[in-house]
C-alpha positions as CSV (number, residue, x, y, z in Angstrom):
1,X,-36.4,-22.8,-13.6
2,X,-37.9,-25.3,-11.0
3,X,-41.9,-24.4,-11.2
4,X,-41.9,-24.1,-7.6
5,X,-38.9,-21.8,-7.6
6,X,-39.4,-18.9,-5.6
7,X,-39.8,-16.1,-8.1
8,X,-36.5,-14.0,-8.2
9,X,-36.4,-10.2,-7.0
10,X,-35.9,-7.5,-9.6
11,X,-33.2,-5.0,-8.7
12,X,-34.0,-2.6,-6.6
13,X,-32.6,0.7,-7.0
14,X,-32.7,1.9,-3.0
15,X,-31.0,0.1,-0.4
16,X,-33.5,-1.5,2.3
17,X,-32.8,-0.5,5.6
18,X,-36.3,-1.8,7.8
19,X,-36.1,-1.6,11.7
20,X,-35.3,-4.7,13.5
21,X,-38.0,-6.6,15.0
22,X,-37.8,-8.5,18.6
23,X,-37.8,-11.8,16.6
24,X,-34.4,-10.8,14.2
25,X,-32.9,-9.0,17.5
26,X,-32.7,-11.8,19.2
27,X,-31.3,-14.1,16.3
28,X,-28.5,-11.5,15.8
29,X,-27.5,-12.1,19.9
30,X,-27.6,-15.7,19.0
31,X,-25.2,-14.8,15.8
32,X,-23.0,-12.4,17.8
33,X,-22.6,-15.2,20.6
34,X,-22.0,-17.9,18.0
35,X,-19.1,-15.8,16.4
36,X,-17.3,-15.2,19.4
37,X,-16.5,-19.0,19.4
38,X,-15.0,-18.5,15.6
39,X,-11.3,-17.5,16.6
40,X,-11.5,-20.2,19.4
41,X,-12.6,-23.0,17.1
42,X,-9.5,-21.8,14.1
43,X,-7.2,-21.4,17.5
44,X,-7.9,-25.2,17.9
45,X,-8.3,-26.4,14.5
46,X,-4.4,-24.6,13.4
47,X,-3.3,-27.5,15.9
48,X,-3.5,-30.0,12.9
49,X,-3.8,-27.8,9.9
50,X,-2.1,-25.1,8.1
51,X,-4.0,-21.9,7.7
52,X,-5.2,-21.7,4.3
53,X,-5.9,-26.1,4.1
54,X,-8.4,-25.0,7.5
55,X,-9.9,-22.5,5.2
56,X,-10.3,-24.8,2.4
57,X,-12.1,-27.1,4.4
58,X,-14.3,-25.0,6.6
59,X,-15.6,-23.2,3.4
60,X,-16.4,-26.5,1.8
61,X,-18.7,-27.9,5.2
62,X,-20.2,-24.4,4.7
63,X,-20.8,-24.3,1.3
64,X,-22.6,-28.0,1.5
65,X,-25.0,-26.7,4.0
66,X,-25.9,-23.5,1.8
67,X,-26.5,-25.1,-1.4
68,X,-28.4,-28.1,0.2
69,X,-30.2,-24.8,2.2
70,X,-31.0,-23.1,-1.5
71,X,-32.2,-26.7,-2.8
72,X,-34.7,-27.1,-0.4
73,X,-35.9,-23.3,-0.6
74,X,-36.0,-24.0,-4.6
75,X,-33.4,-20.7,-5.0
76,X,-31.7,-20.4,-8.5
77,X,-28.2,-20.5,-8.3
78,X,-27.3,-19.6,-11.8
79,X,-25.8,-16.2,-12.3
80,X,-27.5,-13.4,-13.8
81,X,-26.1,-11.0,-16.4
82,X,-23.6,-8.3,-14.7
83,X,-23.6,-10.2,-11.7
84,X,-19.9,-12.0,-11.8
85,X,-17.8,-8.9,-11.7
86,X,-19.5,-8.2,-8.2
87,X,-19.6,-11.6,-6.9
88,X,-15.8,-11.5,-7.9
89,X,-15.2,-8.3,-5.9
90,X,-16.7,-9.2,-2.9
91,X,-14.8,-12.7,-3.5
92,X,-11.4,-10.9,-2.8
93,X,-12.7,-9.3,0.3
94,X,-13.8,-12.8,1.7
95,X,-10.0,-14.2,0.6
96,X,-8.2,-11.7,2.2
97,X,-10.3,-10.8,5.4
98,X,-9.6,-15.0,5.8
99,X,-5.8,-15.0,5.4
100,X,-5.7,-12.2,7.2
101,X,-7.7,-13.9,10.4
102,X,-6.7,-17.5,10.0
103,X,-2.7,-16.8,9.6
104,X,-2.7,-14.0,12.4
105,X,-5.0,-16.5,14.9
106,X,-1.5,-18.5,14.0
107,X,0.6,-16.2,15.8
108,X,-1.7,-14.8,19.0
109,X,-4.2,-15.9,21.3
110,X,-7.5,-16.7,20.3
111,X,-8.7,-14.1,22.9
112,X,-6.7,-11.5,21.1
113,X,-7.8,-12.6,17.7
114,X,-11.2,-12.3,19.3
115,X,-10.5,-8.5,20.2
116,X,-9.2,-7.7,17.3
117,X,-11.2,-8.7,14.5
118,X,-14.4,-7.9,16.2
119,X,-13.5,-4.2,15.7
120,X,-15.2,-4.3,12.5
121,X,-18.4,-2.6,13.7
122,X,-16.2,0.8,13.1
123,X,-15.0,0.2,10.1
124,X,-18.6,-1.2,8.5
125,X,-19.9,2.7,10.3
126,X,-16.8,4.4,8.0
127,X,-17.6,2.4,5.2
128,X,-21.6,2.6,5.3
129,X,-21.1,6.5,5.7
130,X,-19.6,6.8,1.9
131,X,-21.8,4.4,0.4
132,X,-25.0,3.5,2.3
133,X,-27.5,6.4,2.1
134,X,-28.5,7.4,6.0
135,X,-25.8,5.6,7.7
136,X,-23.6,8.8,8.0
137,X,-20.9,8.9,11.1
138,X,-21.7,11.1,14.0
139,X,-20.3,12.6,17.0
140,X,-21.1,9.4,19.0
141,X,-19.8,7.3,16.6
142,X,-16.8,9.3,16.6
143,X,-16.4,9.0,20.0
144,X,-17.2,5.0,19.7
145,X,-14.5,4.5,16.9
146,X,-11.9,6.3,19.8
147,X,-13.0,4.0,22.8
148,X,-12.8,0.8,20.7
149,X,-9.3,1.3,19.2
150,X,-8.3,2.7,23.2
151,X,-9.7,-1.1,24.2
152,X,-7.6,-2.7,21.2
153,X,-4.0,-0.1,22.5
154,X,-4.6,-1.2,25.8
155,X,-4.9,-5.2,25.3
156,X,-2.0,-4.9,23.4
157,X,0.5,-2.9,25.0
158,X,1.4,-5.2,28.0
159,X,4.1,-8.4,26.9
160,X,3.6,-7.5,23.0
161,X,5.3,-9.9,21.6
162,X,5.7,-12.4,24.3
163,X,4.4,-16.3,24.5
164,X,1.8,-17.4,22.2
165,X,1.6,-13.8,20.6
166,X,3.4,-11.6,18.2
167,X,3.1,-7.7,16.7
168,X,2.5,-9.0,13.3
169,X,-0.2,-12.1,14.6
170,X,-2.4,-8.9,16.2
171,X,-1.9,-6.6,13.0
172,X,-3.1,-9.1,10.7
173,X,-6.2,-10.1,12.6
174,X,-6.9,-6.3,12.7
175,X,-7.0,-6.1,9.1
176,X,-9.0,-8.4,8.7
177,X,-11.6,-7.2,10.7
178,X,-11.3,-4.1,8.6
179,X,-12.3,-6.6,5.2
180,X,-14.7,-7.8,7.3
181,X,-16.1,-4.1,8.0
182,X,-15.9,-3.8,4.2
183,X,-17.6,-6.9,3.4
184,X,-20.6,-6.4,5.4
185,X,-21.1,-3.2,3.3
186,X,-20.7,-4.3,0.2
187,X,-22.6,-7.2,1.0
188,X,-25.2,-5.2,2.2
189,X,-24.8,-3.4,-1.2
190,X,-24.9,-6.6,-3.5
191,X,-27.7,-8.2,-1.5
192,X,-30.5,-5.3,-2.9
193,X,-29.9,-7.6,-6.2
194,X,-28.5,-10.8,-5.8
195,X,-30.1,-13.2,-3.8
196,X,-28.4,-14.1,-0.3
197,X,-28.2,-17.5,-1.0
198,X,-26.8,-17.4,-4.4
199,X,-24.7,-14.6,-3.2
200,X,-23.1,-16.8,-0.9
201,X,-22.8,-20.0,-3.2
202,X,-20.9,-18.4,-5.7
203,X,-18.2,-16.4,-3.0
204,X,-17.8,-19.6,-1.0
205,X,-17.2,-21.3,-4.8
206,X,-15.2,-18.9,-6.1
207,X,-13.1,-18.6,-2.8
208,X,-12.3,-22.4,-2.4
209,X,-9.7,-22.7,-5.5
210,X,-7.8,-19.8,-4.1
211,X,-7.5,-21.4,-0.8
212,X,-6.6,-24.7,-2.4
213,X,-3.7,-23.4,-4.7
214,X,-2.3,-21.4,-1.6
215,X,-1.8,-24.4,0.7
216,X,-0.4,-26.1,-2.1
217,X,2.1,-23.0,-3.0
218,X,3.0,-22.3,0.8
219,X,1.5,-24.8,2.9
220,X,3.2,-28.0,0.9
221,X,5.0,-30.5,3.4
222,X,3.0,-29.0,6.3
223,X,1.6,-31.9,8.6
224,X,-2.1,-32.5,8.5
225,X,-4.2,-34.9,10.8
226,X,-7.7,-35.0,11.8
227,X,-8.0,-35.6,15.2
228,X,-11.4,-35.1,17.6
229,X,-10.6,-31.7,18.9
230,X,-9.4,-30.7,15.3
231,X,-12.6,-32.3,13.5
232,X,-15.2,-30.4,16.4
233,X,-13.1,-27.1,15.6
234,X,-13.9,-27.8,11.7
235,X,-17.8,-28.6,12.3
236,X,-18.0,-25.8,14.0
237,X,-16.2,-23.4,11.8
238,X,-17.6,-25.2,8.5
239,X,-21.3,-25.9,9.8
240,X,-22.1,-23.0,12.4
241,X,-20.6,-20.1,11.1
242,X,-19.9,-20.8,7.6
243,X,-23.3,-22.9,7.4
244,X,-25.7,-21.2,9.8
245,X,-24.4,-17.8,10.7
246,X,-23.5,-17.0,7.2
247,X,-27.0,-17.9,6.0
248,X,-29.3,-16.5,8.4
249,X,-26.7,-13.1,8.5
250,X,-26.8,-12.1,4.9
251,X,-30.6,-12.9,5.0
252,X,-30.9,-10.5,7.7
253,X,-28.7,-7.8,5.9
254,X,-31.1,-8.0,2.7
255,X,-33.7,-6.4,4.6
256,X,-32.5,-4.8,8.2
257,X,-30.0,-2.1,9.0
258,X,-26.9,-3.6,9.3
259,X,-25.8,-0.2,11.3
260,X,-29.1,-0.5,13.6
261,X,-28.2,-4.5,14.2
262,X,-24.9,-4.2,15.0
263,X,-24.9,-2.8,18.4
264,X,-25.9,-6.2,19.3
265,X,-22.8,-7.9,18.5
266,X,-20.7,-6.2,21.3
267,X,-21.8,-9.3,22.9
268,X,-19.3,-11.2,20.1
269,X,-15.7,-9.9,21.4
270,X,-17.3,-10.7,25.6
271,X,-18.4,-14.3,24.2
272,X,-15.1,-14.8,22.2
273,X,-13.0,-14.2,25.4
274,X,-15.3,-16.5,27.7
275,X,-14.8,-19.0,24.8
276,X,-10.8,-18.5,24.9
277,X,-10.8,-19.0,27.9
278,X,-13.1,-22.3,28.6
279,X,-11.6,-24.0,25.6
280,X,-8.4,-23.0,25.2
281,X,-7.5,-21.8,29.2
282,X,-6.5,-18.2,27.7
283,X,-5.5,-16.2,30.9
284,X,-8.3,-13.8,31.7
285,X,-5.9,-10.8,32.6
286,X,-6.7,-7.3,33.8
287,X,-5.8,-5.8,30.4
288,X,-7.2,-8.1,28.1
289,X,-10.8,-7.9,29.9
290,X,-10.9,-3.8,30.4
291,X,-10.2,-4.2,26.4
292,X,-13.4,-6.2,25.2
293,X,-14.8,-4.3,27.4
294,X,-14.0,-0.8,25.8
295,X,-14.3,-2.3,22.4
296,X,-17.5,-3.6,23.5
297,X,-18.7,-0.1,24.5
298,X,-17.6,1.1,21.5
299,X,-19.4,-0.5,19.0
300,X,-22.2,0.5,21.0
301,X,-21.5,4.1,20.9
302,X,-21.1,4.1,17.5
303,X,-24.3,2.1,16.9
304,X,-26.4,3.6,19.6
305,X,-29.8,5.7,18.5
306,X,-30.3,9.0,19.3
């Protein structure tokens, strides 16, 4: 162990849940805008590469940036006993909440995808309710879990299916925002133990192969170029939310309450449609804006205080 190793936390056998600060309030608006510019950036990255190869090499940028991050901070990254059966678990959430999202941003509009997979504020409140002590669902998060998923029927009913989107493009990113609920939790969960960084080493590491044998499986023949749009899409992807927001998120999720902190990311679906629409010209229509706006409203009822 490096002598100036920061000294590694014993398990702890309660899940910390502290109050939010100003200071981490306002990085989680800066994380909530920053995601909303995800489904953009894959939008314009699926230009020049298939799905799983734009996994494979956002998640190795990413991973670059968090082990040079855990170098620096002198944090071990060698696993501890009992610790890869976890890691492995929360590995196939992370696979399939990204095939879900990057082959369903394939087949609708990054505004949509936007939508969609930012609906997992509800299921992180259903899945925190089973297995996070004090984060039980109540009538206003009831009522929060019905307005979001009225804002997700209504900016999909109009012209399902026509242009740039599909049923099956919407379903998928919707599913993945429910792994991506899951994650969170079990993230949450894991991080009591594990240390964020090395937590997110090893499910970045462990993630990559799987992404590599799949474009090689489905993706073979596919065309693949790096252009400038396609590279800025990547860096993006690879170094600000796979680097950055990744980092400073599960960080944030060792010690905060995810349920208390994530009322703040209805700003995420509001900045993904601005994004869509700057970047890619997505059409700002009536029914796609009255939806980020109920799902939006949502997540803060079922995230709001008494």
């Amino acid at each position: 162990m490096h002598r100036n190793e920061t000294p590694e936390k014993a398990p702890r056998p309660n899940v910390i849940s502290e109050e939010p600060h100003g200071k981490i309030i306002a990085l989680s608006l800066l994380l909530a805008f920053l995601w909303g510019g995800n489904s953009p950036a894959i939008k314009v990255g699926l230009q020049d590469f298939p799905p799983m190869a734009l996994a494979f090499f956002r998640f190795v940028i990413g991973l670059v940036i968090v082990c040079v991050w855990s170098f620096y901070r002198h944090v071990s990254l060698g696993l501890r006993r009992g610790e890869f059966a976890r890691l492995l678990l929360l590995t196939a959430i992370f696979i399939i909440q990204i095939i879900c999202l990057n082959t369903g941003t394939k087949f609708t509009t990054a505004s949509r995808s936007t939508i969609f997979v930012n609906v997992y504020p509800f299921f992180t409140a259903l899945f925190a309710h089973f297995w996070i002590p004090g984060e039980r669902l109540s009538v206003a998060k009831t009522l929060g879990i019905i307005v979001a998923f009225s804002g997700v029927f209504i900016t999909v009913a109009p012209n399902l299916g026509e242009g740039e989107t599909s049923l099956l493009g919407d379903i998928l990113v919707l599913i993945s925002g429910c792994f991506l609920g899951l994650r969170v939790v079990v993230t949450k969960l894991l991080v009591q133990a594990i240390h964020p960084y090395r937590l997110l080493v090893w499910y970045l590491s462990l993630s990559l192969p799987c992404y590599a044998a799949m474009n090689l499986i489905w993706e073979r023949g596919e065309p693949m170029q790096l252009t400038l749009a396609s590279t800025a899409a990547l860096l993006y992807q690879g170094g600000v939310i796979a680097g950055y927001c990744f980092l400073a998120w599960t960080a944030i999720l060792e010690r905060y309450s995810a349920s208390k902190l994530v009322v703040l990311f209805f700003a995420t679906p509001l900045s993904g449609v601005f994004f869509s629409y700057l970047v890619l010209g997505d059409e700002l229509t009536f029914h796609l804006l009255v939806g980020a706006v109920l799902v939006a409203a949502g997540i803060y009822l079922v995230n709001m205080r008494r």
